[in-house]
C-alpha positions in Angstrom: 13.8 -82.1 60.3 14.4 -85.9 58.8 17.5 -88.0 59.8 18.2 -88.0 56.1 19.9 -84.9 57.2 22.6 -87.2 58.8 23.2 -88.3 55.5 26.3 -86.2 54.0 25.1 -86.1 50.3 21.6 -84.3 51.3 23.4 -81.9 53.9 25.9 -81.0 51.1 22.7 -80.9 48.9 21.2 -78.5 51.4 23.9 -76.1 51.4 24.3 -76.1 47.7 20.4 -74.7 47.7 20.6 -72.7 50.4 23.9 -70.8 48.4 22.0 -70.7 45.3 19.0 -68.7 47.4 16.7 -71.0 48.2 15.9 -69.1 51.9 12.2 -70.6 53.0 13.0 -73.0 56.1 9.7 -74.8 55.0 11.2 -75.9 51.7 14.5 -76.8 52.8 12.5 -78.9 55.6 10.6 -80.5 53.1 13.7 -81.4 50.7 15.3 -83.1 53.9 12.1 -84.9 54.7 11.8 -86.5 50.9 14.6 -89.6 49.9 14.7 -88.6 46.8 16.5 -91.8 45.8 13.3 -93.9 46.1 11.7 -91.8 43.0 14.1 -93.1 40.2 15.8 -96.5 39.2 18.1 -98.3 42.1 21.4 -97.5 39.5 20.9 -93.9 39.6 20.6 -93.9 43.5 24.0 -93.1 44.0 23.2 -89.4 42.4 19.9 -88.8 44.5 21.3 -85.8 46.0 23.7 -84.2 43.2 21.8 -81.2 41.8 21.0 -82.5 38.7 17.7 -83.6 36.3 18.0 -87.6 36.1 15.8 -90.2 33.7 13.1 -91.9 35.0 12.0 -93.1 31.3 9.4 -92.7 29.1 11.1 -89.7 27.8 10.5 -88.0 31.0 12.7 -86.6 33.9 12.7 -86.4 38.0 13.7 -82.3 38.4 16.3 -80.6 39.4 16.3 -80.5 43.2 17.3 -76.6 42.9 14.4 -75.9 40.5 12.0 -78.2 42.8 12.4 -76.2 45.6 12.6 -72.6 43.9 8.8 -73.6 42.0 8.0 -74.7 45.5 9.3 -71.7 47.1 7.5 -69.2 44.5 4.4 -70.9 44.8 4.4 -70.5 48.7 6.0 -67.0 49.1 3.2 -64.9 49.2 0.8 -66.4 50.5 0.2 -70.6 52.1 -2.3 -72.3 49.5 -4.5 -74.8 51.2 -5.0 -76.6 47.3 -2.4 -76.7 45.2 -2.8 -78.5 41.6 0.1 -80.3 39.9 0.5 -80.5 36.1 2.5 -83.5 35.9 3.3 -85.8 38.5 6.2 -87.6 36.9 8.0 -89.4 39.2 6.7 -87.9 42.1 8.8 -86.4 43.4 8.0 -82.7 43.6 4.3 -83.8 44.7 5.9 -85.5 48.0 7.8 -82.2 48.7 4.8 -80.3 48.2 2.9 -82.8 50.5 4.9 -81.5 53.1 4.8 -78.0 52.8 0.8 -77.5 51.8 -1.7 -79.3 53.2 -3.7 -80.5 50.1 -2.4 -81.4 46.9 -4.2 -82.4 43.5 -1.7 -84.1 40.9 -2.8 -84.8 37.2 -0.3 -87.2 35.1 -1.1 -88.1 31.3 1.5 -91.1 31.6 -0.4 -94.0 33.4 2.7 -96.2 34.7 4.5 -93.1 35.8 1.1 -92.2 37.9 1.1 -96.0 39.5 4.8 -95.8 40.4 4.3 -92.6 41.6 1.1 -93.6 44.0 3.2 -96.6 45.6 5.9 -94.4 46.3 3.5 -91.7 48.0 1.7 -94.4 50.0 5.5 -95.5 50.8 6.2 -92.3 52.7 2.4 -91.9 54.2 1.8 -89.0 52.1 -2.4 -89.0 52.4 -2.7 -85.6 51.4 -2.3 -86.0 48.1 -5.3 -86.5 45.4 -4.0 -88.1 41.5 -5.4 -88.4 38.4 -4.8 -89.7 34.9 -5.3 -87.3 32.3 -4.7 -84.6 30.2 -2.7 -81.5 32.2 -3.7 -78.9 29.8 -7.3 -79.3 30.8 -6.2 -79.4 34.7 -8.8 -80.8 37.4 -12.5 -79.0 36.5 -13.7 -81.0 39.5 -11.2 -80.1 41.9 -11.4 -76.6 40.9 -10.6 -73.7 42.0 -7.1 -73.8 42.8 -4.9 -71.4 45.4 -1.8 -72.7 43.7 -0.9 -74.3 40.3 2.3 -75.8 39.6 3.2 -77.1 35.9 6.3 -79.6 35.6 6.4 -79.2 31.4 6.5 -76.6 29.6 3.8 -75.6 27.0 4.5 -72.8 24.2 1.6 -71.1 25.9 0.0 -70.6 29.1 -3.3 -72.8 29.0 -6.1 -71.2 29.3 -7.9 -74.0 31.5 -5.3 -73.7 34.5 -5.6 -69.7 34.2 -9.9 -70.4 34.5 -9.0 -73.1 38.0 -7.0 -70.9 39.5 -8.7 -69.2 42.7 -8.6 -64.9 42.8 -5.6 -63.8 44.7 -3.6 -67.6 43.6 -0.9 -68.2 41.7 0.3 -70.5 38.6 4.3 -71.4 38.6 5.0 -72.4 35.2 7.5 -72.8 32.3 6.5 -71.3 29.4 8.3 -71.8 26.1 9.8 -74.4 23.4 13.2 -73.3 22.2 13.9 -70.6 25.3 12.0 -71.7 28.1 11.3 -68.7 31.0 9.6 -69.9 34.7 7.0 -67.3 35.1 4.7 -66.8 38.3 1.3 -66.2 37.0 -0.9 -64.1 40.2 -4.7 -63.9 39.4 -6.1 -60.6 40.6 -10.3 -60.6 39.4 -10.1 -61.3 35.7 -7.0 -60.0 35.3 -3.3 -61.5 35.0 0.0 -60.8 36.2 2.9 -62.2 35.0 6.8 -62.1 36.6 9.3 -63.6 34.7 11.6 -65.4 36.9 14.4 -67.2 35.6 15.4 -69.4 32.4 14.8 -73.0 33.0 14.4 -76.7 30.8 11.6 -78.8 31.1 10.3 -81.4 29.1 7.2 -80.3 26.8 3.8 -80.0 27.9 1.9 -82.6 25.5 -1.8 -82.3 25.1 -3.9 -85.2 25.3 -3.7 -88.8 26.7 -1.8 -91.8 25.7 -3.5 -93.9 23.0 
């Protein structure tokens, strides 16, 4: 495990995620392994390991440590995807803790200087396992297709249908789902057909279509 853990805010961080359920050594490994204070601006560094959602501009977020390692933990329970797509790299966060738990990882981001900021910071922590594009999430990554694992950090009103279409038979799609009343739901393909489990309420930002102009 990192020496971060020598730090007192990410053991107390630990424990907090550990007493809300978060059980899979893995994850908790890869939380300790990630200096969450390097993905948001120097004046918020001091809350890098309080549970919370923090700005990182541009309207968007850097997640809730507790709901980045329960999507983490979902997406890895019943089975270990080898290629794992991310909707929505944001800060980048998530996709480091990801790039320690699976060992390839596809990231799409519609926001270009979030996606830059997010590469330096991956090349920071020698992350190589990761792939990222600029684009539109709802379309997902055609090229890169199909996918063991999908893992959406917005929430659309409705699942998209592209992501169902990229993700591989027996894989599964973590995703929020909702505008008002948002619900996490893990999505298992099984053939052609769809199972849903509703999980847990949550807030995300929305899942916008399209690119920048």
């Amino acid at each position: 495990m990192s020496e971060q853990v020598n730090s007192p805010g990410l053991q107390r961080l630990l424990d907090i995620l550990q007493r809300d359920g978060i059980r899979d050594a893995r994850v908790l490994d890869a939380i300790a392994a990630v200096p969450r204070q390097i993905f948001m601006d120097p004046s918020l560094a001091h809350k890098a390991y309080d549970n919370t959602a923090l700005p990182i501009g541009v309207g968007q977020t850097i997640s809730q440590p507790y709901i980045v390692a329960r999507m983490t933990e979902l997406l890895i329970e019943n089975q270990m995807p080898q290629r794992v797509l991310e909707v929505g790299t944001g800060s980048g966060y998530q996709t480091a803790v990801l790039a320690n738990v699976v060992p390839q990882v596809c990231s799409i981001e519609r926001i270009q200087t979030l996606q830059y900021q997010a590469k330096r910071k991956l090349r920071q922590l020698d992350l190589h396992n990761v792939s990222m594009k600029f684009g539109d999430g709802w379309q997902g990554w055609e090229t890169k297709a199909p996918f063991d694992g999908i893992l959406v950090t917005a929430a659309p009103d409705d699942v998209p249908t592209a992501l169902l279409e990229q993700l591989a038979d027996g894989g599964c799609l973590i995703i929020p789902v909702g505008s008002n009343e948002q619900v996490l739901q893990r999505i298992t393909r099984q053939g052609d057909k769809f199972y849903s489990e509703q999980i847990e309420p949550v807030r995300f930002v929305p899942l916008v279509k399209g690119i920048p102009d």
